[in-house]
N, C-alpha and C positions, 0 to 999 in steps of 0.2 A: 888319496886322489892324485892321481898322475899330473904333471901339469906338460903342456906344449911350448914346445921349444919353436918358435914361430919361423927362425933361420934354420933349422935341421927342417923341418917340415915344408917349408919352401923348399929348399935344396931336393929335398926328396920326391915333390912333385914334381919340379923340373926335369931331373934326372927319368922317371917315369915315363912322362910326355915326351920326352926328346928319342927313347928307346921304343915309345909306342911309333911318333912318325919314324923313325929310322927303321924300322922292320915292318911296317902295314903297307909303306908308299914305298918299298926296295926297288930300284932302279937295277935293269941288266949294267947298265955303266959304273963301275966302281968309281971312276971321279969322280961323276953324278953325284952319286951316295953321297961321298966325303964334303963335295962343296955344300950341299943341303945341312950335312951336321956342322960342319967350321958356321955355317948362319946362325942355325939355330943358338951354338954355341957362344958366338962372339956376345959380348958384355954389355948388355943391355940393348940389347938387340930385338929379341924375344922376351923377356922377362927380366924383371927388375930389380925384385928379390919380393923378400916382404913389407908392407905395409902394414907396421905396427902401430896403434892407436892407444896411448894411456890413458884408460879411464879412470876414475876412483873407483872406491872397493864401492860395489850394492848395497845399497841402505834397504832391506826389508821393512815391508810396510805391513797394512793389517790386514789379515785371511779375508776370503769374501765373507765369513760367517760375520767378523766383528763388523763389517760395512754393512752388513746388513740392517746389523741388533742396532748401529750409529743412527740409520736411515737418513732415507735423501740421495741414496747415493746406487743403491739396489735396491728392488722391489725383493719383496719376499716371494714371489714366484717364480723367482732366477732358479 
């Protein structure tokens, strides 16, 4: 299992985004252009990076069959 690297994958959506408006909204003014990405660009301006959250690891609980056979908790017509 591959895992995500959550600062490569922000950076990379960034990057993305920033080449999508820079080529969809192209301005005849090349200044235009430039002042538009120097914005986008500047540091924390646009985006912040990422918003990482440590959870603990998932505690697996019991399949719906065993809540079932448990009862109380799911009908057997689930």
């Amino acid at each position: 299992m591959m895992s995500l690297n959550p600062v490569t994958a922000s950076s990379a959506i960034f990057e993305r985004y920033c080449s999508y408006i820079t080529t969809t909204f192209r301005l005849k003014r090349a200044d235009l252009n430039r002042q538009i990405e120097n914005i986008l660009r500047e540091p924390g301006k646009f985006a912040k990076g990422p918003i990482v959250e440590i959870l603990p690891p998932f505690v697996p609980g019991q399949s719906p069959e065993q809540l079932i056979q448990r009862g109380g908790l799911l009908q057997p017509e689930f």
